[in-house]
VOGU-3710 file (C-alpha; in Angstrom, 3 decimals, decimal comma):
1> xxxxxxxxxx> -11,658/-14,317/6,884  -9,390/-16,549/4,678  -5,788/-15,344/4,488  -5,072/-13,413/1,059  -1,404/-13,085/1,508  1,246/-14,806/3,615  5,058/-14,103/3,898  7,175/-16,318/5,639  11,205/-15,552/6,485  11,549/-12,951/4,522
11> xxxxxxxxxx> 15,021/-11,491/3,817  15,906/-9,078/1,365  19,245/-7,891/0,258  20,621/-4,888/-1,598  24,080/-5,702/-2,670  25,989/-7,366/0,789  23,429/-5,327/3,217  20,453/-7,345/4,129  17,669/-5,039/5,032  15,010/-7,835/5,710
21> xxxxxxxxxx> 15,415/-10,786/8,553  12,809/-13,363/8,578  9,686/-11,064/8,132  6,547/-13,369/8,724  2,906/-12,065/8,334  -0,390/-12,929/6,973  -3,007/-10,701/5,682  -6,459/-11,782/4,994  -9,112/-10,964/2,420  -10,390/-7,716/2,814
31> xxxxxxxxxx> -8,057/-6,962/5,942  -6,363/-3,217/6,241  -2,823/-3,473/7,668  -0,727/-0,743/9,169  2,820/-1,428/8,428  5,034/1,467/10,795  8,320/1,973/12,032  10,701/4,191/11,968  12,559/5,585/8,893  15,261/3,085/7,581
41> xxxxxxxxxx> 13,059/-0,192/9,298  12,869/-1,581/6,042  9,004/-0,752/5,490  9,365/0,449/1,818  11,965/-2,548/1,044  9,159/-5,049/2,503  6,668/-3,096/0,222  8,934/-3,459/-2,938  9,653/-7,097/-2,230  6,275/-8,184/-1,946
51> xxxxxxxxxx> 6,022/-6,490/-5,298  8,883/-8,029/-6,801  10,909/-5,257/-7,487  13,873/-6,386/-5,110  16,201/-8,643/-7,022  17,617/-10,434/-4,125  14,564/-11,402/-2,038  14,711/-15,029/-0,189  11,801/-16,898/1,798  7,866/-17,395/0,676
61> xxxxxxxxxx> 5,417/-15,276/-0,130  1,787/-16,368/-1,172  -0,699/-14,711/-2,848  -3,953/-16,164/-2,960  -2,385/-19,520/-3,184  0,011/-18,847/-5,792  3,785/-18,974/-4,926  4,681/-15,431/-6,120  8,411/-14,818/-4,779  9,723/-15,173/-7,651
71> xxxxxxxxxx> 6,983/-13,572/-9,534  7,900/-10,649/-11,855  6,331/-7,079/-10,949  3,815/-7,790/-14,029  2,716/-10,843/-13,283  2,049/-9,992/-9,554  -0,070/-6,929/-10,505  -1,938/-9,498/-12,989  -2,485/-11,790/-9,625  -3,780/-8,640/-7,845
81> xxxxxxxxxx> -1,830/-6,746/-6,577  -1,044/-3,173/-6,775  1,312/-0,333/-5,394  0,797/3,426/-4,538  4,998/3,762/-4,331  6,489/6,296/-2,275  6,726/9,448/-4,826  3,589/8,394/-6,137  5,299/7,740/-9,495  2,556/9,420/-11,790
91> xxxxxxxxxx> 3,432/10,090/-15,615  3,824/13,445/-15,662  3,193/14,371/-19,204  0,018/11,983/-19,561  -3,332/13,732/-18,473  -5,464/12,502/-15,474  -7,426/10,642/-17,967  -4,875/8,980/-19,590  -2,761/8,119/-16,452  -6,241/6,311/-15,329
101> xxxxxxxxxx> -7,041/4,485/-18,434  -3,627/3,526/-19,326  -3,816/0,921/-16,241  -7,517/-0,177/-16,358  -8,286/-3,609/-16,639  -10,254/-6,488/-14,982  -9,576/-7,726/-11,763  -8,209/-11,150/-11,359  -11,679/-12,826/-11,188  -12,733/-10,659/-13,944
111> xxxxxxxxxx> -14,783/-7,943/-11,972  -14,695/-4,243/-13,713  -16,189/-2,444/-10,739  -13,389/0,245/-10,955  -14,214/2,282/-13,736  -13,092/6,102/-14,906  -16,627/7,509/-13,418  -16,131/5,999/-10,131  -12,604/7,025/-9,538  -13,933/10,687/-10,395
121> xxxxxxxxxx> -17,028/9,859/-7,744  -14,506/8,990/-5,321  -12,293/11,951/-6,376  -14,261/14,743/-7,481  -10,903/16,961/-7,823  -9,626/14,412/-9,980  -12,278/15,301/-12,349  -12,313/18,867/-12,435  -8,664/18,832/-13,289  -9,115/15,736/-16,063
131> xxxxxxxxxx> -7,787/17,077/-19,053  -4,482/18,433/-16,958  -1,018/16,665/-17,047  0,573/15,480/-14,249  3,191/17,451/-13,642  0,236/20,455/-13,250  -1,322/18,225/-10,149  -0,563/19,130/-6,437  0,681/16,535/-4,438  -2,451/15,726/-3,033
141> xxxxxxxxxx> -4,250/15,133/-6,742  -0,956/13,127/-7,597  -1,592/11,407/-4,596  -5,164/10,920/-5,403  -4,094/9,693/-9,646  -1,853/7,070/-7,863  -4,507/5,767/-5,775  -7,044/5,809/-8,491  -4,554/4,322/-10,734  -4,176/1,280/-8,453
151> xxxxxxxxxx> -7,535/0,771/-8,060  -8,374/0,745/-11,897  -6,660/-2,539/-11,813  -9,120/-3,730/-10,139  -7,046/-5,586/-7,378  -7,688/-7,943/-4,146  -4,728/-6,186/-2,140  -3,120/-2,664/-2,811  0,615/-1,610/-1,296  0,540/2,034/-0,055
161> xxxxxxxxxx> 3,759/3,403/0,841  3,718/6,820/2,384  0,103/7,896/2,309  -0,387/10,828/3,514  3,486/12,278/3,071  4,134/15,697/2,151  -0,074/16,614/2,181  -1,600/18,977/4,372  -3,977/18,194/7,019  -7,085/19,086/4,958
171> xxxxxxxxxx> -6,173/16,342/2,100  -4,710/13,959/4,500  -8,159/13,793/5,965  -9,331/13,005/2,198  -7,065/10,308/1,522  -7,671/8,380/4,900  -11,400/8,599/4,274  -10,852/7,258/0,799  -8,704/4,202/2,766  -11,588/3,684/4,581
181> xxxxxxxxxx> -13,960/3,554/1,633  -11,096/1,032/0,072  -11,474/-1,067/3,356  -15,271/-0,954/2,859  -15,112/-2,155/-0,592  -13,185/-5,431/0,296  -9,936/-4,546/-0,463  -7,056/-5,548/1,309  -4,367/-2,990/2,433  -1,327/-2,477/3,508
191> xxxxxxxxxx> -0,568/0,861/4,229  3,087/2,873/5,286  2,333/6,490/7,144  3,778/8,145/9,788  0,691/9,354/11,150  0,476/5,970/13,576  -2,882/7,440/15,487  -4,590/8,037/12,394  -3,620/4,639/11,035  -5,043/3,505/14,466
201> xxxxxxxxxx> -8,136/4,522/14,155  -8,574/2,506/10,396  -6,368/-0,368/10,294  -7,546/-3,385/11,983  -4,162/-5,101/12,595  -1,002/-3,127/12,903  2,588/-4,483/12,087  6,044/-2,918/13,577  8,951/-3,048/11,662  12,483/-2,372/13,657
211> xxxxxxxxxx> 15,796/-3,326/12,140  13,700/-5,054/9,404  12,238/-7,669/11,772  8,365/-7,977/12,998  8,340/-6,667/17,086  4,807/-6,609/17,272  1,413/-7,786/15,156  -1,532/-7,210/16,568  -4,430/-5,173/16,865  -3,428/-1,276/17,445
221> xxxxxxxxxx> -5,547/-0,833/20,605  -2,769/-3,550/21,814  0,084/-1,445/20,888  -1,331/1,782/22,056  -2,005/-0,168/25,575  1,938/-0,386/25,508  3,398/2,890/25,631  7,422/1,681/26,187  6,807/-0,143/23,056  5,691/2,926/21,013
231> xxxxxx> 8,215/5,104/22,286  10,575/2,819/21,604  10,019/1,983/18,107  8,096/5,320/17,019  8,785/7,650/19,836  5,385/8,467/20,066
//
């Protein structure tokens, strides 16, 4: 597979605190990436980075051959790419319609294969509850808009940050099978969760995050073959 995105010494600041140190990672076309670590690793700050949304960001990042570093957040989502933030970020007094339609467009080869009926295919609750605002959703249908928001753009590589947060089992279980349909559709991933087994079972490479460097990349039936190195860095 041909690499999609690739970050090289990565280092993020927020005010005098850097949070990121030389991050380095590819991710290639299609690929699904776990991205764990503890809380406070500097996952969601690698997340917003890549994103653009950190003002003081320093190293390379490449998106499908285009130096976007400096990118702002529009123009990366115009390249791509899209983010399911932490708090899912849903408007709350827009309906389910209107939150999905607000961000359609064509991808950036052109493709329209994300359309309003196939986000309600994919999430049948979603259309049931169409004509209600978002602040009437549950956190799993918010979770579900977000999703299906991101993937009405249409994009090569979506950012999920927290995935399955705050759900319970039941819809957890719905949201990693809809990752999995997202991974069968060709879409890149990379995807935040505390739930490292189920991310296991998915992802086909897995990154660790500690003290915002990279201490392992690899494929997760290499990291579950090291138990020190789980307990150490998840305490699993």
């Amino acid at each position: 597979m041909s690499v999609l995105l690739s970050v090289a010494r990565l280092e993020a600041f927020y005010g005098a605190s850097q949070i990121l140190h030389g991050i380095g990672f590819d991710v290639a076309r299609g690929e699904q990436v776990a991205l764990i670590g503890r809380n406070g690793m500097g996952k969601t700050t690698l997340l917003r980075s890549l994103m653009g949304l950190v003002a003081d960001c320093r190293g390379d990042v490449t998106f499908a051959g285009q130096d976007i570093r400096r990118a702002p957040p529009e123009a990366i989502a115009r390249a791509g790419v899209a983010l399911v933030p932490e708090g899912r970020g849903i408007f709350a007094s827009l309906t389910v319609v209107e939150n999905l339609t607000m961000a359609a467009r064509p991808g950036s080869d052109g493709r329209q294969g994300w359309t309003l009926a196939r986000i309600f295919e994919l999430f049948p609750r979603l259309h049931q509850r169409r004509s209600n605002g978002g602040h009437q959703l549950s956190g799993g249908e918010q979770q579900m808009l977000t999703i299906g928001r991101a993937l009405m753009t249409n994009p090569d590589l979506i950012l999920i940050d927290e995935a399955t947060e705050g759900l319970a089992p039941l819809v957890a279980q719905d949201i990693w099978k809809t990752l999995g349909v997202i991974r069968g559709e060709g879409i890149a991933t990379i995807v935040v969760d505390k739930d490292f087994r189920s991310l296991a079972r998915i992802a086909d490479r897995t990154v660790l995050l500690s003290k915002g460097t990279v201490v392992f990349d690899g494929p997760p039936s290499q990291l579950i073959a090291q138990p020190q190195l789980l307990e150490r860095h998840l305490g699993v």
